[in-house]
DOTIKOL-770767 format. One record per residue (C-alpha): x, z, y; residue in three letters; residue number from 1. Coordinates in pm, whole numbers, plus 32768, in hexadecimal, padded with zeros to 4 digits. Example, Ala and Ser with C-alpha at 12.3 -4.5 7.8 and 13.67 -1.06 7.14 Angstrom:
+------+------+------+-----+-----+
:    X :    Z :    Y :   r :   k :
+------+------+------+-----+-----+
: 84CE : 830C : 7E3E : Ala :   1 :
: 8557 : 82CA : 7F96 : Ser :   2 :
+------+------+------+-----+-----+
This chain:
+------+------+------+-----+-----+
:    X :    Z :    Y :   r :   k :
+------+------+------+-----+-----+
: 3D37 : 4BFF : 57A2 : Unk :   1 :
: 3DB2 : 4B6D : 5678 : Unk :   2 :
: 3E84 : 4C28 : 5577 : Unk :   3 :
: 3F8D : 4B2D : 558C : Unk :   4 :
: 3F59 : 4B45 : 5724 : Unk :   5 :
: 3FA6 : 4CB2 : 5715 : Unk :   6 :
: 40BF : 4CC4 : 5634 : Unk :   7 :
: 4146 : 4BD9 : 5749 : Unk :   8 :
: 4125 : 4CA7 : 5854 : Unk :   9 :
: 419B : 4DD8 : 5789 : Unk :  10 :
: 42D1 : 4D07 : 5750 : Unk :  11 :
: 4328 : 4CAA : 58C4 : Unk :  12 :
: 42B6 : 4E1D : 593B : Unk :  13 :
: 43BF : 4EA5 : 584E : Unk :  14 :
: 44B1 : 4D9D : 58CB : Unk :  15 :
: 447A : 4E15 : 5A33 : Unk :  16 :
: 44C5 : 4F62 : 59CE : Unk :  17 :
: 4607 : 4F33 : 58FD : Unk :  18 :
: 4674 : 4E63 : 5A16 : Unk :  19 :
: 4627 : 4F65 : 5B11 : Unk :  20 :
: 46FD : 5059 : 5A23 : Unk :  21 :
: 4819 : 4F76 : 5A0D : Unk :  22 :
: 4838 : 4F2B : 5B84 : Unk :  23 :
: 484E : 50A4 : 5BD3 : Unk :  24 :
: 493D : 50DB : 5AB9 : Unk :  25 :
: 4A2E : 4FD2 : 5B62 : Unk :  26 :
: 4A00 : 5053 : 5CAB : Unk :  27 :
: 4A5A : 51B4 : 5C64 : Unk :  28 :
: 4B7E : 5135 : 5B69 : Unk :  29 :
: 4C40 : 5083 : 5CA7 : Unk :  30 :
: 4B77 : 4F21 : 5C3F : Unk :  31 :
: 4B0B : 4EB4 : 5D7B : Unk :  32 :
: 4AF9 : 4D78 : 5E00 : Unk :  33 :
: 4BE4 : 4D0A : 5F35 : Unk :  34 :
: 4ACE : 4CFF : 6015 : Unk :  35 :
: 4A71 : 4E5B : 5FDB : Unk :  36 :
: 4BD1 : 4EF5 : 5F9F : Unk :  37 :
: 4BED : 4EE5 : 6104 : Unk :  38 :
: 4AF8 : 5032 : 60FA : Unk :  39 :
: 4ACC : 5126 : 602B : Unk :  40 :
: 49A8 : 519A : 60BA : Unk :  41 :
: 48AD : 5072 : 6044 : Unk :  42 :
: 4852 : 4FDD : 5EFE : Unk :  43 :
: 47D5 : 4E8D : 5E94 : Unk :  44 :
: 4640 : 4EA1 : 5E6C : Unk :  45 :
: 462F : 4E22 : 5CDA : Unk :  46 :
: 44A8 : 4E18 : 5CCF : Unk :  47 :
: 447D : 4D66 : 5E4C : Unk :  48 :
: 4571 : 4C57 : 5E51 : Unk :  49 :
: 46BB : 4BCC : 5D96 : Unk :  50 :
: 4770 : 4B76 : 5EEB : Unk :  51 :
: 4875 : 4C6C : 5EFD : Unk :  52 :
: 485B : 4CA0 : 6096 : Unk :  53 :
: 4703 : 4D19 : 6067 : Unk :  54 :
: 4758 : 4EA8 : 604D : Unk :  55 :
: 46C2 : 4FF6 : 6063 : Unk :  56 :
: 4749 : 5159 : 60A7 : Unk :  57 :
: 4807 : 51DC : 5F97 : Unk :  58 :
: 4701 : 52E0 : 5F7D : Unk :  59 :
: 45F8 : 51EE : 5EED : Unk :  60 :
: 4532 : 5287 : 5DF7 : Unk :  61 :
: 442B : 51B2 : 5D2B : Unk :  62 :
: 42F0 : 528D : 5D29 : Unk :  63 :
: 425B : 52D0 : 5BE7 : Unk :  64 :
: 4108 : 52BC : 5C5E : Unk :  65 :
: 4026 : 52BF : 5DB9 : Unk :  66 :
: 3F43 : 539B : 5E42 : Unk :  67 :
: 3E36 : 52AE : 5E22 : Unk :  68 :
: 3D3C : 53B9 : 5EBA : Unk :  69 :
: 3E2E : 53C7 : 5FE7 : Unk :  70 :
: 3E19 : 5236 : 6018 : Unk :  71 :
: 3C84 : 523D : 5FC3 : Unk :  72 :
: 3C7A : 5323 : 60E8 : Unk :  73 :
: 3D51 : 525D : 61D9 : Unk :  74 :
: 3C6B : 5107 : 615B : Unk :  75 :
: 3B59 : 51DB : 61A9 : Unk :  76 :
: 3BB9 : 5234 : 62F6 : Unk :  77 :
: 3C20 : 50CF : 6390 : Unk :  78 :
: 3AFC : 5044 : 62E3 : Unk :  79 :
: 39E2 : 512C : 633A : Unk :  80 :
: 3A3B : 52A0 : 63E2 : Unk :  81 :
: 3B07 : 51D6 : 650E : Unk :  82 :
: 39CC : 50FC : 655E : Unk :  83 :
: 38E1 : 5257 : 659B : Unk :  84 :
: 39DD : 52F5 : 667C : Unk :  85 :
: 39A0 : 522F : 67BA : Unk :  86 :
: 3891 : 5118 : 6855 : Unk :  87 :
: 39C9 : 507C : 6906 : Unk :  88 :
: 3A21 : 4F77 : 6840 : Unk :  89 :
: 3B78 : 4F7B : 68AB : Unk :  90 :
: 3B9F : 50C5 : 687F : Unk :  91 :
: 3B1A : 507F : 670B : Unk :  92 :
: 3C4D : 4FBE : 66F5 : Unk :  93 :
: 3D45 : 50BC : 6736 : Unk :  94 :
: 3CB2 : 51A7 : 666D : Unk :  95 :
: 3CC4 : 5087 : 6568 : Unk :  96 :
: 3E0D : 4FFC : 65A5 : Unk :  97 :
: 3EE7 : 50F4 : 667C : Unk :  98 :
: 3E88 : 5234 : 6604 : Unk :  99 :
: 3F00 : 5208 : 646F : Unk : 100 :
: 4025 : 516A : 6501 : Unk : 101 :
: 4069 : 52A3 : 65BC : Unk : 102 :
: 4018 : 534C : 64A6 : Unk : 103 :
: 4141 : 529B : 63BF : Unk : 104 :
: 4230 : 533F : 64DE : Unk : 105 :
: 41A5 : 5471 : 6518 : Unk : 106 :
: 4115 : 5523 : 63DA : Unk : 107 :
: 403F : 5627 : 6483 : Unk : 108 :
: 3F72 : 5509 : 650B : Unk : 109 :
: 3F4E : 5461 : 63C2 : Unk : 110 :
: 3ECF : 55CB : 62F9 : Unk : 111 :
: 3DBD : 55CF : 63EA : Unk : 112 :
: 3D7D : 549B : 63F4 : Unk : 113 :
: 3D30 : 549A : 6266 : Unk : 114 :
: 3CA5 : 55DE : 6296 : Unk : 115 :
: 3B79 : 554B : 63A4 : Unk : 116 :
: 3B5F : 543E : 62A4 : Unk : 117 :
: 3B19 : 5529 : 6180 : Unk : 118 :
: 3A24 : 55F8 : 6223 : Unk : 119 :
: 396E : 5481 : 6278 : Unk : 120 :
: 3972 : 5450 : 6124 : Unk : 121 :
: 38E3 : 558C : 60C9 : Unk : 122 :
: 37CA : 5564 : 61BF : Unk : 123 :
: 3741 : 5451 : 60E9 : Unk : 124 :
: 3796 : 548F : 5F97 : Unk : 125 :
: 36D7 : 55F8 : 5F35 : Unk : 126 :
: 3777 : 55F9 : 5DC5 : Unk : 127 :
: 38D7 : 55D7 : 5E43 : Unk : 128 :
: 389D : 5693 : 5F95 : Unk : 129 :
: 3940 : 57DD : 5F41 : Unk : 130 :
: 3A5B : 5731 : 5E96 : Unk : 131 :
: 3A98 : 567C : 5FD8 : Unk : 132 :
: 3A5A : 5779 : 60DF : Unk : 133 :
: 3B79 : 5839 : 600B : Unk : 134 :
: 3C4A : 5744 : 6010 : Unk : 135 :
: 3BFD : 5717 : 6194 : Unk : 136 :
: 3C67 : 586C : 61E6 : Unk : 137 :
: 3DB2 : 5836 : 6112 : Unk : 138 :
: 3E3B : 56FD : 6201 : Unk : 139 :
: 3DAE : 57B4 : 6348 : Unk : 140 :
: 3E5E : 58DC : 6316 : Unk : 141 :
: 3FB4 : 5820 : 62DE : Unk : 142 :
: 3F9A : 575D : 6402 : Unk : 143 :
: 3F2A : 5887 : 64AA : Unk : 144 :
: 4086 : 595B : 6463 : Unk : 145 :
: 4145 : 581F : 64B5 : Unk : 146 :
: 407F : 57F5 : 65FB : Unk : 147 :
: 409D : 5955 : 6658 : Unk : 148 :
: 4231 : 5952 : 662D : Unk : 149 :
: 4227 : 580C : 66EF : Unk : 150 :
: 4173 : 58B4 : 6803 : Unk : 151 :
: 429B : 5969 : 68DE : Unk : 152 :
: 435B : 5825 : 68F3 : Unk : 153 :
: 4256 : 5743 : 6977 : Unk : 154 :
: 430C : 55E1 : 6A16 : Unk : 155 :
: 42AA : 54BB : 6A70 : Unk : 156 :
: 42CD : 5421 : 6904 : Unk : 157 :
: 421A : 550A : 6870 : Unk : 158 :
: 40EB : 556B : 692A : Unk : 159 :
: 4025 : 5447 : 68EA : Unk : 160 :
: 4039 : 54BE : 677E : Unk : 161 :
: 3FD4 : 560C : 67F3 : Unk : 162 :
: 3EB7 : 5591 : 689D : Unk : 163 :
: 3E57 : 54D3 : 677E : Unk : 164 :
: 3E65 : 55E8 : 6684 : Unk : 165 :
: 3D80 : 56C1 : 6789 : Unk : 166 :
: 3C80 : 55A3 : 6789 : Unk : 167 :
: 3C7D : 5566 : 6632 : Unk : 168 :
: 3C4D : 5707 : 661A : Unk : 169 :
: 3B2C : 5713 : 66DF : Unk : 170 :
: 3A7F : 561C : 6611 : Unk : 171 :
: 3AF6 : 56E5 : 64D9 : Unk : 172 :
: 3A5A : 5817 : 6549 : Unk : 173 :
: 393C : 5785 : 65C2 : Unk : 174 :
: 38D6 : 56F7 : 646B : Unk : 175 :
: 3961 : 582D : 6391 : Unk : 176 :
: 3865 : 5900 : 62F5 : Unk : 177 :
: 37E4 : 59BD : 641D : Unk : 178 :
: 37BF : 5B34 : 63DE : Unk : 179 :
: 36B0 : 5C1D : 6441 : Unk : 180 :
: 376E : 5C9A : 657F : Unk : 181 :
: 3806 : 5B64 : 65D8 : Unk : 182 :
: 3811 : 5AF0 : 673E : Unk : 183 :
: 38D7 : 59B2 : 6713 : Unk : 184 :
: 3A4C : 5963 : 672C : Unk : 185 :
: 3A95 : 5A54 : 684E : Unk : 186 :
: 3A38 : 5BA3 : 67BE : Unk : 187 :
: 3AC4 : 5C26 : 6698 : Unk : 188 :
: 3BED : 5C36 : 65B4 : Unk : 189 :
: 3CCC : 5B24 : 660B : Unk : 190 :
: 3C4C : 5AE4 : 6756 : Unk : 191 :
: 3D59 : 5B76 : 6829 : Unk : 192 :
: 3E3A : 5A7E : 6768 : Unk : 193 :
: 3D74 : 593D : 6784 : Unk : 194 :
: 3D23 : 5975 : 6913 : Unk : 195 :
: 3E92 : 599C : 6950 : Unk : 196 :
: 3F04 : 5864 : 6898 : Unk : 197 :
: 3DFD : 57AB : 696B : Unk : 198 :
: 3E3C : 5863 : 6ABB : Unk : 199 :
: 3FAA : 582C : 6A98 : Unk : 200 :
: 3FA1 : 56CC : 6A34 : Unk : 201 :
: 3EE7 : 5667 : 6B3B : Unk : 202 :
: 3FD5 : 5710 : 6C0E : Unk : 203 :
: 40B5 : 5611 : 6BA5 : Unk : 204 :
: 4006 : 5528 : 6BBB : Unk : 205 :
: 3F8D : 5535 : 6D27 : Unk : 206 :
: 40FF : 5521 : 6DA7 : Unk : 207 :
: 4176 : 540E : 6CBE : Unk : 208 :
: 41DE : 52C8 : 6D1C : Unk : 209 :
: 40D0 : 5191 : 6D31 : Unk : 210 :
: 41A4 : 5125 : 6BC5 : Unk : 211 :
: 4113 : 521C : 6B33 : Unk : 212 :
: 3FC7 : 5200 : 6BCF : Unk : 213 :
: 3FA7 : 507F : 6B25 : Unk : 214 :
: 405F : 50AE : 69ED : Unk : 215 :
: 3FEC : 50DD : 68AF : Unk : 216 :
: 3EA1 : 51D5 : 692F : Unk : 217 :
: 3E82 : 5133 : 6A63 : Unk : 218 :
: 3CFE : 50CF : 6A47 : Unk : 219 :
: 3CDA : 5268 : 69F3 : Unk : 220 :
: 3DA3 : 52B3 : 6B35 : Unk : 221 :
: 3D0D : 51C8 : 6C06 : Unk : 222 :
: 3BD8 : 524A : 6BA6 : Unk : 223 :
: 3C0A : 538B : 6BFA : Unk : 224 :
: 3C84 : 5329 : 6D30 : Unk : 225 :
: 3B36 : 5289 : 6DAA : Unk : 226 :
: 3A51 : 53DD : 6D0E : Unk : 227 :
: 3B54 : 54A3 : 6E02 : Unk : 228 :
: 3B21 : 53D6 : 6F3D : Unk : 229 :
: 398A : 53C1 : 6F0D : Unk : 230 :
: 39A6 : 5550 : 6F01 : Unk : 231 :
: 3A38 : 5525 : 7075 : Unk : 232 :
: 38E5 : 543E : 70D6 : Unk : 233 :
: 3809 : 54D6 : 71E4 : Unk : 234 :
: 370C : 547B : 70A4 : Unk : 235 :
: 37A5 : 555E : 6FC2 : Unk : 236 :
: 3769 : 56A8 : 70C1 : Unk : 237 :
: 3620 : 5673 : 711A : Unk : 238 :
: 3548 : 5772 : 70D4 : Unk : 239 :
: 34C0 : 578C : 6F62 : Unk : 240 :
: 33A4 : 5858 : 6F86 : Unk : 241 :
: 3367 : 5914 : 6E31 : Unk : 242 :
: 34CE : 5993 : 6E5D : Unk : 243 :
: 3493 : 59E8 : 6FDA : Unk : 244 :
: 334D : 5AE7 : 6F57 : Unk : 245 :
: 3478 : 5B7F : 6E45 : Unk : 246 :
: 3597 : 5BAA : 6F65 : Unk : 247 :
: 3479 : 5C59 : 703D : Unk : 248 :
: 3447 : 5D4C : 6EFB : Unk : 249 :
: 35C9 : 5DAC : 6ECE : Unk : 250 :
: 35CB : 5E04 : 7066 : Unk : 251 :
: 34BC : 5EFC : 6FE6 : Unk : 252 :
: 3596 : 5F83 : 6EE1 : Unk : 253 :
: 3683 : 60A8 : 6F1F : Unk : 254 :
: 37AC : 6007 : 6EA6 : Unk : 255 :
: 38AA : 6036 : 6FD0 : Unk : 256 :
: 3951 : 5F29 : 708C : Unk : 257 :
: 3A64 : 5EAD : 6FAD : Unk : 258 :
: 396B : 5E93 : 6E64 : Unk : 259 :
: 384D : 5DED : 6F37 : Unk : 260 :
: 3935 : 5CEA : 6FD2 : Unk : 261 :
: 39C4 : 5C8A : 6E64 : Unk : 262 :
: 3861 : 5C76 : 6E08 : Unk : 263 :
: 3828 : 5BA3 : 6F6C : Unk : 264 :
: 394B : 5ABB : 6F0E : Unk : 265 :
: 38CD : 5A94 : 6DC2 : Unk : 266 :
: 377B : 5A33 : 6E24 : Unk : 267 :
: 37FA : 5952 : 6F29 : Unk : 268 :
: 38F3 : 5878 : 6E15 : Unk : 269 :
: 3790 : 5882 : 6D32 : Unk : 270 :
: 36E5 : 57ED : 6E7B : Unk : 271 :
: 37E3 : 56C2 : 6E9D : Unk : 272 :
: 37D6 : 5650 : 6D2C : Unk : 273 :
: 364A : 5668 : 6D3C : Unk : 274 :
: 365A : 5572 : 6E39 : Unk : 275 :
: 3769 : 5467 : 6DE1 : Unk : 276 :
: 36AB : 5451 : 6C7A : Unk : 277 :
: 3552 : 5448 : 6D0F : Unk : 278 :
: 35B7 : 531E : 6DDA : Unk : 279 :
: 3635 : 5259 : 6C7C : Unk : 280 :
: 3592 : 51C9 : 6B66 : Unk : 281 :
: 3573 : 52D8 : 6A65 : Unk : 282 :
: 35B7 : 51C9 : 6978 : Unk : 283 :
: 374E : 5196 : 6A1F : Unk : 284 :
: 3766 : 52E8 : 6A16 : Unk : 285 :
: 38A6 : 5394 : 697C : Unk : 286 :
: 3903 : 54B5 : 68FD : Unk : 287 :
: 3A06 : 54E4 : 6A00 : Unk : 288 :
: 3908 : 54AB : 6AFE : Unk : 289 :
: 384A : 5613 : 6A90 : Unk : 290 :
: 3974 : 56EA : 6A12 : Unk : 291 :
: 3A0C : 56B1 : 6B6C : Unk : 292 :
: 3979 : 57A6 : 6BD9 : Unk : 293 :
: 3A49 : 58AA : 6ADA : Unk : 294 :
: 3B6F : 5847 : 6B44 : Unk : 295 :
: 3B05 : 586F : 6CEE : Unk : 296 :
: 3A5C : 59BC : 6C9B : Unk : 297 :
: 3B4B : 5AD7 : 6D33 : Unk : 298 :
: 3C0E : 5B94 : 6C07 : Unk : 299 :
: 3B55 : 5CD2 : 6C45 : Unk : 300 :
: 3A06 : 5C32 : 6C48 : Unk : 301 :
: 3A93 : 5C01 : 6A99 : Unk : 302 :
: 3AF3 : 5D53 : 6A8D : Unk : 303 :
: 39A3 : 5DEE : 6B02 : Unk : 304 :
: 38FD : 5CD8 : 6A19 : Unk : 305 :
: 39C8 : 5D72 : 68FF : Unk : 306 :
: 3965 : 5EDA : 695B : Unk : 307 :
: 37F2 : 5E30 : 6944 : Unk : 308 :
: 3780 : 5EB8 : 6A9A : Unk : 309 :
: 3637 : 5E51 : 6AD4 : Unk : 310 :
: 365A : 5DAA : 6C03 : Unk : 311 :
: 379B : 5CA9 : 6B58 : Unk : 312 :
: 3678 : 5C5E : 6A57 : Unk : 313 :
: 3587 : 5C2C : 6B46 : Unk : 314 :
: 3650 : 5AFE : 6BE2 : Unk : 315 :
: 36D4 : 5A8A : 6A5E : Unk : 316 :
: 3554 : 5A6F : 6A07 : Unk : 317 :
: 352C : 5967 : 6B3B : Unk : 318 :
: 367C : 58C3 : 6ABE : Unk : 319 :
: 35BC : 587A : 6978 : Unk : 320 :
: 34DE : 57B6 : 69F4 : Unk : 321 :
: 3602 : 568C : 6A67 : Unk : 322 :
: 3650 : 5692 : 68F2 : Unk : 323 :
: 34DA : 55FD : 6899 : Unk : 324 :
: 352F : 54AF : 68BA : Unk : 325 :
: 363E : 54C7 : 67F1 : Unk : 326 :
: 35A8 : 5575 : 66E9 : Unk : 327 :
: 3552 : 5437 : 661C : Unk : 328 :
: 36F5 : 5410 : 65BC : Unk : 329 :
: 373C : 54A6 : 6488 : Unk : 330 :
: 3822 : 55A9 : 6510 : Unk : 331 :
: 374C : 5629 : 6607 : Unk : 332 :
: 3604 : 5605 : 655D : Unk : 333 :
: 3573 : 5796 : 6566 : Unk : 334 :
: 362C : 580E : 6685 : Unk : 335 :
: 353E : 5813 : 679C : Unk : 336 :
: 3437 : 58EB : 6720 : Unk : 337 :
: 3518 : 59AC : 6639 : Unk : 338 :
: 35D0 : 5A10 : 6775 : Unk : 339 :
: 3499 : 5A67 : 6818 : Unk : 340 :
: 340E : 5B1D : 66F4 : Unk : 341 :
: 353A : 5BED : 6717 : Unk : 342 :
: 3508 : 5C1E : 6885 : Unk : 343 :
: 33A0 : 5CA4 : 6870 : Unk : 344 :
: 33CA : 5D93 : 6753 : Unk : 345 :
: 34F6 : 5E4C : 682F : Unk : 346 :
: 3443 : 5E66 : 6981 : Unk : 347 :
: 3338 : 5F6A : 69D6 : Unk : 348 :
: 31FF : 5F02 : 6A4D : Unk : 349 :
: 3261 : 5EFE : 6BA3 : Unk : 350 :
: 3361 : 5DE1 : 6B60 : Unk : 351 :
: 3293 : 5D0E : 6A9E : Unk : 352 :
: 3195 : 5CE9 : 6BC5 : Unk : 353 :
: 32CD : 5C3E : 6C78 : Unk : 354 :
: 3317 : 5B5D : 6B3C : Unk : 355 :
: 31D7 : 5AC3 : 6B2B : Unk : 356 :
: 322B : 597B : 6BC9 : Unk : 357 :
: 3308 : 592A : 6A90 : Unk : 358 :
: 321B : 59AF : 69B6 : Unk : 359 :
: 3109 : 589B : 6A52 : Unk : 360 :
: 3220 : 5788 : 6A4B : Unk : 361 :
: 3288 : 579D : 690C : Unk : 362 :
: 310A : 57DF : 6865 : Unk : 363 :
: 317A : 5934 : 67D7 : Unk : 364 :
: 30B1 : 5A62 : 678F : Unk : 365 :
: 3111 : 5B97 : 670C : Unk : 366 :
: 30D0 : 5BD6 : 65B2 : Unk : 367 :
: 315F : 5A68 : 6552 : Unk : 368 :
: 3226 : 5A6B : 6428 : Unk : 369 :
: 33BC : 5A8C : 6448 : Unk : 370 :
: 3460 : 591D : 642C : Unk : 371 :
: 352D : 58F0 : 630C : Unk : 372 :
+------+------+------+-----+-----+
């Protein structure tokens, strides 16, 4: 740009601002213009537009700069991050379109939203990771206080954005940092918290009206809707024989009727997601199709996973192997053997005999190195 070129532009930026100035200074002076007399709560827009019927809340304040990380984060996410969170392609839209638009209304949607997006980012770009994975836990844990206060008074306007917030979670914590005794989002700190946003959402959502059901996440519904009704099949109870030989070594288990029959319930949810993704292309497979299983799992089974009883880890290390073909998305990528890993180094050797099948599926041998 020329010299001449910028003392131009210098000019008619400092014209923009003295007008700005002057157009306040005669609306807080009485000035107004007719149109706008009629209300005091709205002010002409001086930078927008000179037609005087084009007004903004009286609040309006010009901002003095953006968060231009914010907005490279929310590019990055409709851009990139939406397009690896699904192999439906219209669900690719709505995480594209209909989630940052639920975001703009709903801010705890919108932190994790950026926050998913940040920890993308860091995934790819090792100078900047830490920087980003920071910043990643910043935005989740705002949206997770405002999610949390949302939680008690659940409606039918706002459960979709509680359901959308849990998804977007579970993708957060799958691609955080995994620590040494991490057994995915279900165990841990926070978990009690995330599984109840889900659980009650869904709640909702199973009761509400078909407008819901096709509004703005109505490919996600309608989804879920069809993974519910294939776990109903005559398919998805078949027998699944690696789990049959486990269920035949918790009967031999002193564990008491209650515990064995949480285990037995457990086993049998494991059984029905086995066989509605065996019977689909591993390449249509989602997410939602795997971690379905969390969600059917009876509460206790979670609590005796948490207490890491052996036989809870014995049917999480068969769980790991659904997450294999998912383990080439970025925010899964690890999991399966890490999980496994886990598994094996907290059994005795009587357990690991009954954990071999994984072991076989997923080509790992102890000794292997930890994933990252």
């Amino acid at each position: 740009m020329s010299e001449l070129q910028e003392e131009k532009v210098e000019a008619a930026a400092e014209a923009l601002r003295q007008d700005s100035q002057s157009s306040r200074a005669r609306s807080s002076s009485g000035g107004t213009t007719p149109e706008v007399a009629e209300s005091s709560s709205v002010i002409p827009h001086p930078q927008v537009t000179d037609n005087p019927s084009v007004t903004i809340p009286s609040d309006w304040v010009p901002a003095d700069s953006l968060n231009v990380l914010d907005l490279e984060l929310l590019h990055n996410f409709s851009t990139s991050t939406c397009f690896t969170l699904s192999t439906n392609q219209s669900i690719k839209t709505v995480w594209r379109i209909n989630v940052p638009k639920l975001g703009f209304k709903y801010h705890f949607v919108m932190h994790s939203l950026l926050a998913l997006s940040a920890l993308h980012l860091a995934y790819f770009d090792e100078e900047k990771r830490d920087f980003y994975i920071s910043y990643a836990r910043s935005h989740h844990g705002a949206g997770l206080s405002m999610a949390n206060a949302v939680l008690p008074n659940l409606t039918l306007e706002n459960c979709h954005a509680v359901y959308t917030f849990s998804a977007l979670t579970y993708f957060f914590t799958l691609a955080s940092p995994r620590r040494d005794t991490g057994f995915l989002m279900f165990v841990g700190e926070g978990a009690t918290n995330w599984l109840s946003l889900l659980r009650g959402s869904l709640s909702v959502i199973r009761e509400a009206p078909e407008e819901l059901r096709s509004g703005v996440l109505g490919p996600l519904f309608q989804a879920g809707r069809q993974r519910a009704v294939a776990r109903t099949t005559s398919e998805a109870n078949v027998e699944f024989r690696p789990l049959t030989s486990v269920e035949a070594f918790l009967r031999t288990r002193n564990l008491g009727f209650r515990v064995l029959h949480i285990y037995l319930d457990a086993a049998m949810e494991l059984r029905k997601t086995f066989n509605t993704v065996y019977a689909q292309k591993f390449e249509d497979l989602e997410a939602a199709d795997v971690l379905i299983w969390i969600f059917h799992a009876p509460q206790e089974y979670l609590k005796l996973l948490q207490a890491g009883a052996p036989e809870a880890l014995i049917l999480l290390a068969y769980f790991a192997v659904l997450l294999k073909p998912l383990d080439t998305s970025w925010w899964m990528a690890g999991w399966p053997k890490h999980l496994l890993s886990r598994v094996y180094h907290l059994l005795d050797d009587e357990c690991r005999l009954v954990i071999r099948w994984p072991m076989e599926e997923m080509g790992w041998v102890p000794g292997s190195s930890p994933t990252p």
